[in-house]
N, C-alpha and C positions, 0 to 999 in steps of 0.2 A: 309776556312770553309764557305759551303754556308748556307746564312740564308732561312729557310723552308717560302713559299708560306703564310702561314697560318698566319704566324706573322705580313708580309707587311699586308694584309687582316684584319686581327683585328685591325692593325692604322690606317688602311682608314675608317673602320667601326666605330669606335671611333671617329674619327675627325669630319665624316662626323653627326653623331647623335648630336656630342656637337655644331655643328655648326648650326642644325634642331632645338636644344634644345635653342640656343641661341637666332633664330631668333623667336620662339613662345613664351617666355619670356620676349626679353626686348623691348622695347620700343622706344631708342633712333635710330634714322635712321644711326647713324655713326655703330654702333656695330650692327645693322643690315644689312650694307654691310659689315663688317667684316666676321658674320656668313655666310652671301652666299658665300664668297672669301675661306671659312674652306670647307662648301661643294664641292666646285669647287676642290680646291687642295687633297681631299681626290678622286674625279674621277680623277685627274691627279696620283694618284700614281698606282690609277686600271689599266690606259693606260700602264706604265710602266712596273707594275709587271707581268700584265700579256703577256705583247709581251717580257719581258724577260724570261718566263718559257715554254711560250707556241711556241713563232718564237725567239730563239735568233738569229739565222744571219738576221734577218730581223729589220726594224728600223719603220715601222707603228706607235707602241704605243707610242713612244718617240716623231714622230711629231705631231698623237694627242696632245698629251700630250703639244707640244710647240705652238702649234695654238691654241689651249686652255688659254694658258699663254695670248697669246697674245690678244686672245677674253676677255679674262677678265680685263686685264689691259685696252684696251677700252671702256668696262664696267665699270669697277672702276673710271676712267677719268669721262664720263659724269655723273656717279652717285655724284661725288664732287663735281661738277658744279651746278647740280640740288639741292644738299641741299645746298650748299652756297647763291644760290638764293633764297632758301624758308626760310632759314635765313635772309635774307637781308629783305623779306617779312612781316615776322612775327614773328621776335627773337626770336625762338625756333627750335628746330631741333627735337621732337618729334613727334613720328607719331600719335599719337592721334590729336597734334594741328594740323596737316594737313589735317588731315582728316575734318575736321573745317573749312576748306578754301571752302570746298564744295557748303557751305550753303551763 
């Protein structure tokens, strides 16, 4: 039984809003690279779904989809380093107090 387009497409749209929703809400820098990481992974399931419906014998969306991974995991990488530093800075990991560092 195949599962309909439509379905993949409302979890990414879903992921991707809660993850827009998360990062205009909170505050802490740790769950706001979490939110970007929701948004990213809901364009990696677009890459997929859609080169499974639209090319299946072809394999494009899947390696988006894996160099995405892999752009983000070196994203994620330096975004830990950067707040473990601005921790070590200023014990806090909030972006407001960073913002604070300006001045």
């Amino acid at each position: 039984m195949d599962v309909p387009v439509h379905f993949f497409l409302m979890l990414s749209a879903a992921m991707f809003f809660i993850g827009v929703f998360g990062f205009i809400i909170r505050r802490n820098m740790i769950t706001l690279l979490m939110a970007v990481e929701l948004m990213l992974n809901a364009v990696n399931i677009n890459f997929v779904v859609f080169n499974r419906f639209l090319y299946p014998d072809y394999f494009e969306g899947f390696f988006f989809a894996l160099f995405a991974i892999a752009i983000a995991a070196a994203e994620t990488s330096v975004a830990i380093a950067i707040i473990i530093n601005v921790y070590r800075k200023i014990r806090s990991i909030e972006a407001d107090d960073v913002a604070e560092m300006k001045h």
